[in-house]
N, C-alpha and C positions, 0 to 999 in steps of 0.2 A: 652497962646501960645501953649504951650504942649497938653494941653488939644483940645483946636482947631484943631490941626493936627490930634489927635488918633481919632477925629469925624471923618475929610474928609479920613480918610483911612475906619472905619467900611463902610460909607457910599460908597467910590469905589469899594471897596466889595460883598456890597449888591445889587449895580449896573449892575458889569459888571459879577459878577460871574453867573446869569441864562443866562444872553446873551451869558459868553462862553462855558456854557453847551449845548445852544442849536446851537451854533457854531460848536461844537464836531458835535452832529446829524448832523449835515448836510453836512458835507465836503464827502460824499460819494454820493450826488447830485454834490458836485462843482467838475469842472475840475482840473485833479491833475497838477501839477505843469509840469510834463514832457508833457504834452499833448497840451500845446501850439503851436502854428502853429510857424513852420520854423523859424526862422530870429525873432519872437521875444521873447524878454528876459521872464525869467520866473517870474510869480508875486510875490511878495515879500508876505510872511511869516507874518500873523497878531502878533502884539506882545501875548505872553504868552503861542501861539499855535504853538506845535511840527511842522514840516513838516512831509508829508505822502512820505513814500521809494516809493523811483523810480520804477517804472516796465519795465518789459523791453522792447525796441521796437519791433515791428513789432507787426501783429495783431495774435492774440491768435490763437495758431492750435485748431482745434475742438478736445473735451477729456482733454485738459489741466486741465480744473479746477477738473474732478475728479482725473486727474492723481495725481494733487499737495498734494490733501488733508487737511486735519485740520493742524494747527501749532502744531508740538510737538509730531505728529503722522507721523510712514514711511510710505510710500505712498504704497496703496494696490498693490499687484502684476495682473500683467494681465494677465487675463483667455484667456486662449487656443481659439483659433477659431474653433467652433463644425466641422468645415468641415474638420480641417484640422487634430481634433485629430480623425475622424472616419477614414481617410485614412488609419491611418498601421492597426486598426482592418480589414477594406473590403479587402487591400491589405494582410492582410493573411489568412483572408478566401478563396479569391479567388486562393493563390497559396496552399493552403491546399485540396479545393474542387476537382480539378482533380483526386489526389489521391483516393479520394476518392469513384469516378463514376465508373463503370463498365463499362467494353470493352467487345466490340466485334470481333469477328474474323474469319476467314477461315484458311482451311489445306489442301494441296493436303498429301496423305500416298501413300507409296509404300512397299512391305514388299515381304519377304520371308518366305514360307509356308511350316512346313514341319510336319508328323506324326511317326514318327521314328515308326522299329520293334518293339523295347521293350515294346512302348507303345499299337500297335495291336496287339502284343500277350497277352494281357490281357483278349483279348476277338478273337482272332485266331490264331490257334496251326503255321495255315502256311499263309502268306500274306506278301503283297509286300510295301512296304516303299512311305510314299505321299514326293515328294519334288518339290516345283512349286514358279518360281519368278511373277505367273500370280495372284495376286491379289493388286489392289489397291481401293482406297474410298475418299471419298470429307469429313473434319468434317466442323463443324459450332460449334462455340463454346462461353458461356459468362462466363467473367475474373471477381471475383472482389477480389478486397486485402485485408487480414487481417485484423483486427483493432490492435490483438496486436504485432503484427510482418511486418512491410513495406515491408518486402523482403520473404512475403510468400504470396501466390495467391491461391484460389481455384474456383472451374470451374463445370461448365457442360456442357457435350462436347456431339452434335446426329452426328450420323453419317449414310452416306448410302455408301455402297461397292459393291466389285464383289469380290468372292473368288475362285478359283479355288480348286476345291477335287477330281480329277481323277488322282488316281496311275495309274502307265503304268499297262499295262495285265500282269498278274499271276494267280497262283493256291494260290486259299484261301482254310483253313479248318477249320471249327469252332471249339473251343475249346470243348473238351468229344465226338468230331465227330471219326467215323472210316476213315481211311483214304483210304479203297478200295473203297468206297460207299458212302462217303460224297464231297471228293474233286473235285471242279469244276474251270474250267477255268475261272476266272471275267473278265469281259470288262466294263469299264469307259466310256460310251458315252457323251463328254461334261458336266461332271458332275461338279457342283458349285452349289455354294450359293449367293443371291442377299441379300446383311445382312441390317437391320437395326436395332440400337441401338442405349444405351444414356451409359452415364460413368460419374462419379462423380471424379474428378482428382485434386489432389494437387502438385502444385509446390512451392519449394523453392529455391528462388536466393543466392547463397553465394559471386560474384560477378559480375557486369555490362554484363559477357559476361558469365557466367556459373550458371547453375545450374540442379536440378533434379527434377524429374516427376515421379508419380506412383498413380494407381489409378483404377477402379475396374466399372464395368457396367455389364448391360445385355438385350439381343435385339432378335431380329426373322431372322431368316434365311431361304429365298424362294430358294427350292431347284430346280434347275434346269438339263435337260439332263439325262441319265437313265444308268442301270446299267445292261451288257446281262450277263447269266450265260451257263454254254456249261460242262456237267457233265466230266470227267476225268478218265483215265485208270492209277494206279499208282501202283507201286510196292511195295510191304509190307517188303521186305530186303534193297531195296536202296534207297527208298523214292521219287526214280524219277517217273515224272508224263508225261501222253504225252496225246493227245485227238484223239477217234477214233471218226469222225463223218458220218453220213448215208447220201449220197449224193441219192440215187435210192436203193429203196430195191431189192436185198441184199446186193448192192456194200458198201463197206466201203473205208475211207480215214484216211491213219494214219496221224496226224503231232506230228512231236516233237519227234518224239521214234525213239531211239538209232542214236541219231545225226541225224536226220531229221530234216527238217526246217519246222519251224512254221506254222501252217495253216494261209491262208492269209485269209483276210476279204471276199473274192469273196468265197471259200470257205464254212467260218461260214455262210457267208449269205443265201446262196443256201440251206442248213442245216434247215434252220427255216421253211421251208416248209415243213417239211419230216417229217414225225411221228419218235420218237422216242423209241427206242429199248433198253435202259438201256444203262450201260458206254462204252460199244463195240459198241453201234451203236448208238450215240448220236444226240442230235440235239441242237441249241441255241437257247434260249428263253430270253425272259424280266422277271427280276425280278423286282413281283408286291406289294413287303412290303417295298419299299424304299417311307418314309415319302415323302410330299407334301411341308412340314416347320419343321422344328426343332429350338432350345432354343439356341440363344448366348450368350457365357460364357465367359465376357470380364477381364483379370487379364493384368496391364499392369504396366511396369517402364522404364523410358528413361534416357535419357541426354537433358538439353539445352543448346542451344547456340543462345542469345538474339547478336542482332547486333546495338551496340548502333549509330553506325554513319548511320546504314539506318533504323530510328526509327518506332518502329512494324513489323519490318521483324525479326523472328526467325526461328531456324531448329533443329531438334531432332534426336536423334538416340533412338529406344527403343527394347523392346521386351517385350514379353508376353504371353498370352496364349487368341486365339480367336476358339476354339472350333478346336484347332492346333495351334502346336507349331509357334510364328514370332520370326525374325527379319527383321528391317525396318527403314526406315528412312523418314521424311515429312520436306515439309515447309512451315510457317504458315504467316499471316500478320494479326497484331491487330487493329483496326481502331482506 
């Protein structure tokens, strides 16, 4: 009897065990247990065989099963969306990039011109002083900004102008000139300069609304209008000068001497026809070694004033040295 039963047990054994191996296989073809339809019950459970865990309802999001991963492994993290991590790169190149481009710009300048004595005495004993508010010029200019400092700019800046260089009328005398026999009466006829030039200029910002400018060029200067000369009678104790000019020989015309009043132009002019006689009986003439162009000599330093609420409008105060003494002032707009 004993022995009978340890038979039918090897024997159900060797029966049912390849059947529940390939049982195993195959329960991931059969429908799991929660996947019955509605309302009916779930099939029962063969003997011997675990049930398969639940899943959970509703139908699988796409990406799930990589989300979940292996058993026993945490689930790999999700990589960035290329689009969305290239955004803060382009979003800061593109707010980098402006800084980076060069501008353009315009200037109206207005200035004050002047050659003081001290400085024509270097090259005349006796002459009369330039001071003229008549010169202005249009610049054009390209900005670009440091690379190692943001709040420093440098430039080059052409310019075209008008200058005005006619001192009023006086007695000039060249320096090592005698003064019985050298000094003559100058007249300015519309004399200026039509300038053109370029200027290398750097500016530093120290804040939103200030900063400074200086910076150095050089350009041509088209001289315009002429220069008459009208020899001179002067005194060698008092240094006073006065002009006798020959209207008809031998009539002469004094002006200027001993509180006489000046010889008028109607005067000088009628002169220039007349042969002249030496400094007792004069006549006016053009002097014909005054250059056609001369060299501009641009040394210049300002102030800025950047206006941040109306963006690319700036204005300057500067001075400097344009082949004469400025001061001046412009205002600029940067595009």
């Amino acid at each position: 009897m004993h022995l009978s039963l340890r038979l039918a047990q090897v024997l159900t054994l060797t029966v049912l065990g390849p059947t529940t191996a390939a049982i195993a296989e195959e329960t991931s073809q059969m429908p799991s247990p929660t996947e019955a339809s509605p309302g009916e019950p779930a099939a029962p459970a063969e003997p011997g065989v675990a049930p398969a865990p639940a899943e959970p309802a509703g139908p699988a999001e796409p990406g799930a099963a990589s989300a979940a991963g292996e058993p026993g492994m945490s689930p790999a993290p999700a990589e960035p969306d290329a689009a969305s991590a290239e955004e803060p790169a382009v979003a800061s190149a593109a707010a980098a990039k402006p800084a980076d481009l060069a501008h353009y710009g315009l200037a109206l300048r207005w200035r004050w011109v002047t050659v003081p004595g001290w400085f024509l005495g270097l090259f005349a004993e006796r002459n009369v002083a330039l001071s003229t508010f008549n010169c202005f010029g249009l610049e054009g200019y390209w900005r670009k900004p440091d690379k190692e400092n943001r709040n420093r700019t440098w430039e080059i800046v052409v310019s075209v102008g008008y200058q005005n260089m006619s001192p009023p009328d006086g007695f000039w005398l060249g320096r090592g000139k005698e003064l019985t026999q050298d000094t003559d009466l100058v007249q300015a006829k519309g004399l200026g300069l039509i300038t053109f030039d370029a200027a290398y200029v750097l500016r530093q910002y120290f804040s939103p609304y200030f900063g400074i400018h200086y910076g150095a060029g050089l350009g041509l200067g088209i001289v315009r209008g002429k220069v008459m000369r009208t020899s001179a009678v002067c005194d060698p104790v008092t240094g006073q000068c006065h002009v006798e000019i020959s209207q008809t020989s031998p009539r002469v015309v004094q002006c200027g001497h001993a509180g006489e009043a000046a010889c008028t132009e109607q005067d000088l002019l009628d002169s220039e026809t007349v042969k002249d006689y030496g400094p007792y009986a004069a006549h006016r003439f053009q002097e014909t070694s005054v250059p056609s162009a001369v060299p501009i000599i641009n040394l210049l330093f300002g102030l800025d004033f950047p206006i941040p609420d109306a963006k690319g409008l700036e204005f300057r105060i500067e001075g400097g040295f344009y082949d004469a003494f400025f001061v001046g002032a412009s205002a600029g707009y940067v595009f």
